[in-house]
C-alpha positions in Angstrom: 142.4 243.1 31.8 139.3 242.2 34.0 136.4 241.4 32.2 132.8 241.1 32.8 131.2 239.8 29.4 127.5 240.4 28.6 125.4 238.5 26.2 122.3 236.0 26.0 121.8 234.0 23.0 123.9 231.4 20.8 125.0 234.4 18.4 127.2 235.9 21.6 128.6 232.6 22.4 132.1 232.6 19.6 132.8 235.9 21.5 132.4 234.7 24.6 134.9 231.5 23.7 137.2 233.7 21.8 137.5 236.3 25.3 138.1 233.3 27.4 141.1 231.4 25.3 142.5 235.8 24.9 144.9 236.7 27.4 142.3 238.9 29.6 140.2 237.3 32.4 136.6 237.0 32.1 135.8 237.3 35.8 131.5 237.3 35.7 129.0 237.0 32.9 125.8 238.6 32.8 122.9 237.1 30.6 119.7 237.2 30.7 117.3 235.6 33.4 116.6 231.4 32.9 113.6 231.4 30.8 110.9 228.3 30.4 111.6 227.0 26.9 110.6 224.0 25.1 107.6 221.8 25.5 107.7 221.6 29.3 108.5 225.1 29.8 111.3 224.5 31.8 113.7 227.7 32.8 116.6 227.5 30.8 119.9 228.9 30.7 121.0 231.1 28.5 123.5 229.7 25.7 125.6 232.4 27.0 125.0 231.5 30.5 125.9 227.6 29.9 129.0 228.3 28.7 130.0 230.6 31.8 128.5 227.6 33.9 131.4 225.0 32.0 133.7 227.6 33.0 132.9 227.9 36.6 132.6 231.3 35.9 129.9 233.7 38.0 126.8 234.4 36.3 124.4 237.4 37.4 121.1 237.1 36.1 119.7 240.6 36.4 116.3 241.3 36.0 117.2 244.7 34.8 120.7 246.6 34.8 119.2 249.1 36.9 119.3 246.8 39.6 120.9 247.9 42.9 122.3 244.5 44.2 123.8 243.7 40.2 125.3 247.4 40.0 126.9 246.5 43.4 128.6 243.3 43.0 129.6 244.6 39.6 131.7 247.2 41.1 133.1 244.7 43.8 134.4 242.9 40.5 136.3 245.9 39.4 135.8 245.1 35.9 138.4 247.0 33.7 135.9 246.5 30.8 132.7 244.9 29.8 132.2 243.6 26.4 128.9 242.9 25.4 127.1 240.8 22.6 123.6 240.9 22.0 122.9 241.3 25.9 119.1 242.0 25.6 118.7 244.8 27.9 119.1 248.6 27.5 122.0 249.8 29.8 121.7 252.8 32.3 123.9 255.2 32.9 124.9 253.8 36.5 126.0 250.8 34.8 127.8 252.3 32.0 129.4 254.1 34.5 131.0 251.5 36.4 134.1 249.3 34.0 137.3 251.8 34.1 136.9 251.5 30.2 133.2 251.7 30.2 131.3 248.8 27.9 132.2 248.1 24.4 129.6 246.4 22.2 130.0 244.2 19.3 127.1 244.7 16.8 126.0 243.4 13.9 126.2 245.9 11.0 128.9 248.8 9.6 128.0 252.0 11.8 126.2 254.1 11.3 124.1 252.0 9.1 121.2 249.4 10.9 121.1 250.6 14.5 118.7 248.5 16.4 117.5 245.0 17.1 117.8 243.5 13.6 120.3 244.8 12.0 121.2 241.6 9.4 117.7 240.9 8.9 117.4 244.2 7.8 120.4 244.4 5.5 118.8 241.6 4.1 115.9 242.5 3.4 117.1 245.5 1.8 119.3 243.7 -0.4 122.4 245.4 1.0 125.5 243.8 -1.0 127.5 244.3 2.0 127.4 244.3 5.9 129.8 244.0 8.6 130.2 244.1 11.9 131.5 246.9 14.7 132.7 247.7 18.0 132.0 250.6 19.4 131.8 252.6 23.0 127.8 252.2 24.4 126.4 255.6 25.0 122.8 256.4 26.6 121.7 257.2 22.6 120.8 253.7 20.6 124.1 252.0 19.0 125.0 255.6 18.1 128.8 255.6 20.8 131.5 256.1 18.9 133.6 253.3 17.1 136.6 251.1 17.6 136.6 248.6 14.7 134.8 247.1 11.6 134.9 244.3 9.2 132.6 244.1 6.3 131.3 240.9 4.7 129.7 240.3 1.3 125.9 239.5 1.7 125.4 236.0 -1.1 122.2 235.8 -2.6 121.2 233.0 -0.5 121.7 233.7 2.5 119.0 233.7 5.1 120.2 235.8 8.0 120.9 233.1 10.2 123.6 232.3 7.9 124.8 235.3 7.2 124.4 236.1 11.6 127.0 233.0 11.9 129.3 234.2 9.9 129.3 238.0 11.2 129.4 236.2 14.8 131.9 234.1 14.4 134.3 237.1 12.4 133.0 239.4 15.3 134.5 237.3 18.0 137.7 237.9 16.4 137.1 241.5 16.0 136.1 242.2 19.5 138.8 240.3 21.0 141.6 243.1 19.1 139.4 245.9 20.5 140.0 244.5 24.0 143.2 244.0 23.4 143.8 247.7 22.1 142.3 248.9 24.6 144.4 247.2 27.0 147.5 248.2 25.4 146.4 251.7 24.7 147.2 251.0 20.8 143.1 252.0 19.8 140.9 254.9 19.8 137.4 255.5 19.3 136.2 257.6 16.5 132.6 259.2 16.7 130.0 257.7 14.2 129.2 260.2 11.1 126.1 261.7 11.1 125.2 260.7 7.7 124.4 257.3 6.5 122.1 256.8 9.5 119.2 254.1 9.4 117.3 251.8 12.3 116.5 248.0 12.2 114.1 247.8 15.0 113.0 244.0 16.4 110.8 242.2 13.6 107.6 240.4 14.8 105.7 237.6 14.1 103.3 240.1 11.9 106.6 241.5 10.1 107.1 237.9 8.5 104.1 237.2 7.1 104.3 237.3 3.2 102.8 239.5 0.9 102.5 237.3 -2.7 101.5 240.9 -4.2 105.1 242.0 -4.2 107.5 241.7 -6.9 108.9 238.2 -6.4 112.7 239.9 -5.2 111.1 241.3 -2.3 109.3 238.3 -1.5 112.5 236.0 -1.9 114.2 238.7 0.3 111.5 239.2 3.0 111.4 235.5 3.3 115.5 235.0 4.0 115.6 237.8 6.4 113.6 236.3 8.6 114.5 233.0 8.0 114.9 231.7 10.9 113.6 233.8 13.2 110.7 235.0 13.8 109.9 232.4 9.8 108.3 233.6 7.3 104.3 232.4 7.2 101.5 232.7 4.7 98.2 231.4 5.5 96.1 228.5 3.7 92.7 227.4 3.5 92.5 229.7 6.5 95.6 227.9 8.2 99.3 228.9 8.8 101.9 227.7 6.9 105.2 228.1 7.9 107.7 228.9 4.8 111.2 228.1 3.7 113.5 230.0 1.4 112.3 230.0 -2.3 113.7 229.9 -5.4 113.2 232.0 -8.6 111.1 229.7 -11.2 110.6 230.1 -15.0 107.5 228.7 -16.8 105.0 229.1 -15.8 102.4 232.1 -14.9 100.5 232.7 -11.9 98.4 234.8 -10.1 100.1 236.6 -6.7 99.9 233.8 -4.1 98.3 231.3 -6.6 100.0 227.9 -6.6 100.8 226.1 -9.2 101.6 221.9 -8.5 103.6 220.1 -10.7 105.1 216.6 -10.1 108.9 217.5 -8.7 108.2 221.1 -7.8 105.3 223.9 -6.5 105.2 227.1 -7.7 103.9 230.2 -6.1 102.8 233.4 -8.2 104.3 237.2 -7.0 103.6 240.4 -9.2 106.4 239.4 -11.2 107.9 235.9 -11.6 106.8 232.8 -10.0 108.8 231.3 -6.9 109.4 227.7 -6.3 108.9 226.7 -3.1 111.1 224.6 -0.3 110.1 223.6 2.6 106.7 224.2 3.9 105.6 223.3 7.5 101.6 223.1 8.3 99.8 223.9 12.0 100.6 220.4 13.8 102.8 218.9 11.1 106.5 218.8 11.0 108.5 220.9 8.5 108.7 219.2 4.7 109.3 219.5 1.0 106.8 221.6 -0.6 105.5 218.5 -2.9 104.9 216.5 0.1 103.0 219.2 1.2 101.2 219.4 -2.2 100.5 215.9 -2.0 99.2 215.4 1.5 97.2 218.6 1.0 95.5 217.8 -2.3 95.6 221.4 -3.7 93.4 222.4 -6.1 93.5 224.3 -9.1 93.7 228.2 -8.5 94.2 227.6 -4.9 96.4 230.2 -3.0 98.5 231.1 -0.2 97.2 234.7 1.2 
């Protein structure tokens, strides 16, 4: 079948790979415009967008989906299909309208569970045992289109959810590759999403990752791996941010929520529960390090805390 594949960041790229070694043809990509990036703010392609460009395969850049010009060369492609993998930009209905077998997206979670933007940081967070991913029809309504496939995966307990988002992207690709191919040989069907079971992940902020030491220390470990590595989890110090690693439960020693304890091979934070050793630890203007080089460099004193 003809293809028109859209997606943005690194996460989208296995799919993209595994669509182009299948036996369909990925005739365009859409991705999201070049964007300045880095310390010289340079515009960027997309991961997605470099990999179309090795290819020699078309790339439309959008603004929005909406767009007149995009809607029209999309239809002079005559895509049979448009798979899509964390695109970035809601769909309308004139688009959705246009591939023969309308656009089938690969997300992140087992459906109906975790519609949205973040649906691994949330399962997470949550401390789901296991998550998945699906491919399902897009409809006008948020993630809710009806379903073509799933795989589940366990959730270890330390995974940060980049880890745990390579995994699901990399099983994904896979996944979304037999829904194309069912569709193309008419061996699939889409069944509609129940209407129980329903929850929403929306897009986590910078705010969102900032940690609350007055939280049991489980929901401070999992706050900090869900948004590990993106947007990183940050306390502040001496009236400074501190970016923060994934901990580790500690035994001990007692502390106060946020209080920090320094010993010689390791630095203990307090919760409301049990203290958390902590990993890395990366200052305003320093580069990322062990938590006792930080402790070291930082001369912290007694009673001292991260808020």
């Amino acid at each position: 079948m003809r293809l028109v594949f859209a997606g943005t960041p690194e996460v989208a790229v296995p799919s993209l790979r595994a669509l182009l070694a299948s036996d369909h043809e990925v005739v365009a990509v859409v991705t999201r415009p070049d964007a300045p990036a880095g310390r010289g703010r340079k515009l960027m392609r997309s991961p997605v967008g470099e990999l179309a460009d090795e290819h020699g395969i078309e790339v439309l850049t959008p603004a929005k989906a909406s767009d007149k010009v995009f809607q029209a060369r999309l239809r002079e492609l005559e895509p049979d299909v448009c798979p899509v993998v964390a695109y970035g930009a809601l769909l309308p209905q004139s688009a959705l309208d246009i591939p023969r077998l309308g656009w089938v997206n690969l997300h992140f979670s087992v459906l109906p569970a975790w519609r949205g933007a973040a649906p691994v940081q949330a399962a997470v967070y949550h401390g789901d045992e296991i998550t998945g991913a699906s491919t399902f029809r897009i409809v006008k309504e948020l993630d809710a289109g009806p379903v073509f496939g799933v795989l589940t995966e366990p959730i270890r307990p330390d995974d940060t959810a980049g880890a745990l988002l390579d995994r699901l992207a990399e099983a994904g690709a896979g996944l979304l590759v037999s829904t194309v191919d069912g569709l193309a040989n008419g061996g699939i069907a889409a069944v509609e999403q129940p209407a129980e079971g329903v929850s929403y992940a929306p897009k986590i902020s910078v705010d969102d990752a900032k940690v609350d030491f007055t939280l049991p220390g489980l929901a401070v470990d999992r706050r900090i791996r869900a948004v590990t590595p993106e947007p990183g989890a940050w306390a502040e110090f001496r009236g400074e941010r501190v970016k923060l690693g994934p901990m580790t439960r500690a035994e001990g020693v007692e502390a106060a929520p946020g209080e920090l304890v320094v010993e010689r091979k390791r630095v203990l934070v307090g919760t409301a529960t049990w203290p958390l050793k902590l990993g890395e630890v990366q200052a305003q203007g320093k580069k990322r390090m062990q938590a006792t080089d930080w402790a070291r460099g930082s001369r912290i004193e007694a009673g001292e805390r991260l808020t």
